[in-house]
C-alpha positions as a Markdown table, in Angstrom:
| # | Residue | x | y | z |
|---|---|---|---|---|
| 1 | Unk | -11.5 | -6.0 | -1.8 |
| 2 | Unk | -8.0 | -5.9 | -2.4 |
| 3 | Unk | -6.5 | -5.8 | -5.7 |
| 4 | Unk | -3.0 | -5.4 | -7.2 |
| 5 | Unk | -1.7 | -4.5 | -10.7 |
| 6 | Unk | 1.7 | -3.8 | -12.4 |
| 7 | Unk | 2.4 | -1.6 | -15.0 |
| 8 | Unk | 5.5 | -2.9 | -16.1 |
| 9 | Unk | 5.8 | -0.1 | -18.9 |
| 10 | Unk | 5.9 | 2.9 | -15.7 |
| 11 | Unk | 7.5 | 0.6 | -13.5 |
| 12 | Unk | 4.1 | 0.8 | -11.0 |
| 13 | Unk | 2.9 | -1.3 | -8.6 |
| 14 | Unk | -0.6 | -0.3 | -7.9 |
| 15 | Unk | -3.1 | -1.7 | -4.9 |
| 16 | Unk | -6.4 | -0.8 | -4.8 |
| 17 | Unk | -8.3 | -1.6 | -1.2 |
| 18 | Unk | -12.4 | -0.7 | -0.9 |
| 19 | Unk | -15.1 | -2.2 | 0.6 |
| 20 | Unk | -15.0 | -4.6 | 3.5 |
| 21 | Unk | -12.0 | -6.4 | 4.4 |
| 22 | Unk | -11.8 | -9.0 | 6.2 |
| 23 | Unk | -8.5 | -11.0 | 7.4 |
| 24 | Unk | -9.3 | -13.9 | 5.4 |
| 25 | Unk | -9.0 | -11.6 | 2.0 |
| 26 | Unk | -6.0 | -9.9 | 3.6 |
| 27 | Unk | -4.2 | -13.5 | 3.6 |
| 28 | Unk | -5.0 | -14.4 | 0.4 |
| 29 | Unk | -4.0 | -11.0 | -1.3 |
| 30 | Unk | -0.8 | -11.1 | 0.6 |
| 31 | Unk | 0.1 | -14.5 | -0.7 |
| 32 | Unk | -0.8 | -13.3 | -4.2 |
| 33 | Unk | 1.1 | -10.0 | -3.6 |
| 34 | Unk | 4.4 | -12.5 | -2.8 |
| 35 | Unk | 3.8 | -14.5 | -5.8 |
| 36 | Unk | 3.7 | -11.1 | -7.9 |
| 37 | Unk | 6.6 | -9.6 | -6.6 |
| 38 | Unk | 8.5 | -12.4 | -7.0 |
| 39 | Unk | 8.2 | -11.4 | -11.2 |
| 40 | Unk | 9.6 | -8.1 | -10.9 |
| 41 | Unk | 12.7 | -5.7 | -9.2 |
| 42 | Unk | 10.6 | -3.9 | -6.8 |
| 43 | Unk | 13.4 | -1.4 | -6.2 |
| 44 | Unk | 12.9 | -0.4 | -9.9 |
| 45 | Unk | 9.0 | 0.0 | -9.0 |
| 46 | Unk | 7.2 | 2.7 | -7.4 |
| 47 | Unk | 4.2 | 1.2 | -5.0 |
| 48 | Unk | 0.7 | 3.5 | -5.0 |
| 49 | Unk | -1.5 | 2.8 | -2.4 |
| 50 | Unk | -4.9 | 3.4 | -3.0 |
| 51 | Unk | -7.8 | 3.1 | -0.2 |
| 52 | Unk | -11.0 | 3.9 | -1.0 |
| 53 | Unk | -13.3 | 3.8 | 1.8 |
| 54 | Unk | -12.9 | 0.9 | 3.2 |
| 55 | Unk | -13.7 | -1.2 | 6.8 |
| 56 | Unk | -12.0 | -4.0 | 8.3 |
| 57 | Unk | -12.3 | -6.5 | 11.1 |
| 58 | Unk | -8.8 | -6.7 | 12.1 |
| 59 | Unk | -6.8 | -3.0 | 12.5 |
| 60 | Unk | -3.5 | -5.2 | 12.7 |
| 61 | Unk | -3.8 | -7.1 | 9.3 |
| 62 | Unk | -3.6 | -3.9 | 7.5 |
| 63 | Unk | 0.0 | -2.6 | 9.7 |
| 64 | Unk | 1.1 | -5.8 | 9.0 |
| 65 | Unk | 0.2 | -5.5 | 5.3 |
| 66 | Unk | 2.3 | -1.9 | 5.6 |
| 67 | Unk | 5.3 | -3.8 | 6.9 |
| 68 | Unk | 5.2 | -6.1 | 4.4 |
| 69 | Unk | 5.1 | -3.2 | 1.4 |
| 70 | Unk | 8.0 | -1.4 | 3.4 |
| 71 | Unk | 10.4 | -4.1 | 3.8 |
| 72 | Unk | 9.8 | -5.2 | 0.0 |
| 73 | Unk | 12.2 | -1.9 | -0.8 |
| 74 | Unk | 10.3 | 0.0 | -3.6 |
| 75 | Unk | 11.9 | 2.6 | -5.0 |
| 76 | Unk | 8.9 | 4.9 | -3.7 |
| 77 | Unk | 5.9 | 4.3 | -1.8 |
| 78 | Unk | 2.8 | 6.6 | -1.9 |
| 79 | Unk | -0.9 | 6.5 | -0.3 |
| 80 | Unk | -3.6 | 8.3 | -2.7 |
| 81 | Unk | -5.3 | 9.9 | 0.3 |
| 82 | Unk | -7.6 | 12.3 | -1.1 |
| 83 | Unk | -10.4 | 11.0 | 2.0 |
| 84 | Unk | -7.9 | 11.8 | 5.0 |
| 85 | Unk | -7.7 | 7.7 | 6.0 |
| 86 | Unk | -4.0 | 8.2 | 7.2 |
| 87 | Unk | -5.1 | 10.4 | 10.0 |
| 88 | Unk | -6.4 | 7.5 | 11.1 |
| 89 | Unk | -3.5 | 4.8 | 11.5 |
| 90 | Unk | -3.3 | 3.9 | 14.6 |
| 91 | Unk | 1.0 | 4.0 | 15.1 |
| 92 | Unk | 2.7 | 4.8 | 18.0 |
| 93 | Unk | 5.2 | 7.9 | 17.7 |
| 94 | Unk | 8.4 | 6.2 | 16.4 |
| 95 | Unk | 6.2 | 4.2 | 14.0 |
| 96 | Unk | 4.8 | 7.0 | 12.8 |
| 97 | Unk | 7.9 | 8.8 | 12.6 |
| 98 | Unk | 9.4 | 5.9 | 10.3 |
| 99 | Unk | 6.3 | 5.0 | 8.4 |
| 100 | Unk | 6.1 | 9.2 | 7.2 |
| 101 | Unk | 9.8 | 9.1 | 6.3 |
| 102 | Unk | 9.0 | 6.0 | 3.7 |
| 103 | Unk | 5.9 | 6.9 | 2.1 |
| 104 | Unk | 4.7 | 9.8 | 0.5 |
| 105 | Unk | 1.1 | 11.0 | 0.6 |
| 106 | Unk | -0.5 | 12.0 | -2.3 |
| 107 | Unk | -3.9 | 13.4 | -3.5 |
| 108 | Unk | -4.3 | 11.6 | -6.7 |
| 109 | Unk | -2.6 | 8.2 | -8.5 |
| 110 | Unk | -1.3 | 11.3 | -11.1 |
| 111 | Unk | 0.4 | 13.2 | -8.7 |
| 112 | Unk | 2.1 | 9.9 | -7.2 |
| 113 | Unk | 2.9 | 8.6 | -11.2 |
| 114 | Unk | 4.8 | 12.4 | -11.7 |
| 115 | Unk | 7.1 | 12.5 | -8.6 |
């Protein structure tokens, strides 16, 4: 399950992932996530990641999916990582490097909606 909202009154962009995920709902939530973005100015908008746990059939969809939030040019992107999941992206060194100098981690969606 992937899921996206917008708060147009905190300027938030919020996407929830849980569950399984398989390509197929990565590709459809991407083209809805286009669609969306389309309606606002995301460098107005702060993005909030939130992973529960989740699985996946295809590690590359979700870097992919990354890219795609990163190049978009929010004014701020955080992960609420309160279950450790970044320690497992699998990024070589100067991925990591650049993908920990764009987004923030947090503990909670309240600690990412006060920065």
């Amino acid at each position: 399950m992937v899921k996206m909202k917008i708060n147009e009154e905190k300027n938030v962009c919020l996407i929830d992932i849980g569950g399984f995920v398989t390509k197929e709902n990565i590709n459809k939530f991407l083209k809805e996530y286009k669609e969306n973005i389309k309606k606002i100015k995301p460098t107005k908008y702060k993005l909030i990641i939130h992973p529960k746990e989740f699985k996946t059939d295809e590690e590359d969809v979700i870097k992919t999916s990354f890219r795609k939030f990163l190049k978009t040019g929010f004014k701020k992107i955080f992960i609420v990582d309160a279950l450790g999941l970044t320690d497992n992206i699998k990024l070589n060194k100067l991925e990591r490097k650049f993908f920990f100098s764009r987004v923030k981690i947090v503990n909670s969606i309240e600690e990412a909606l006060q920065d």
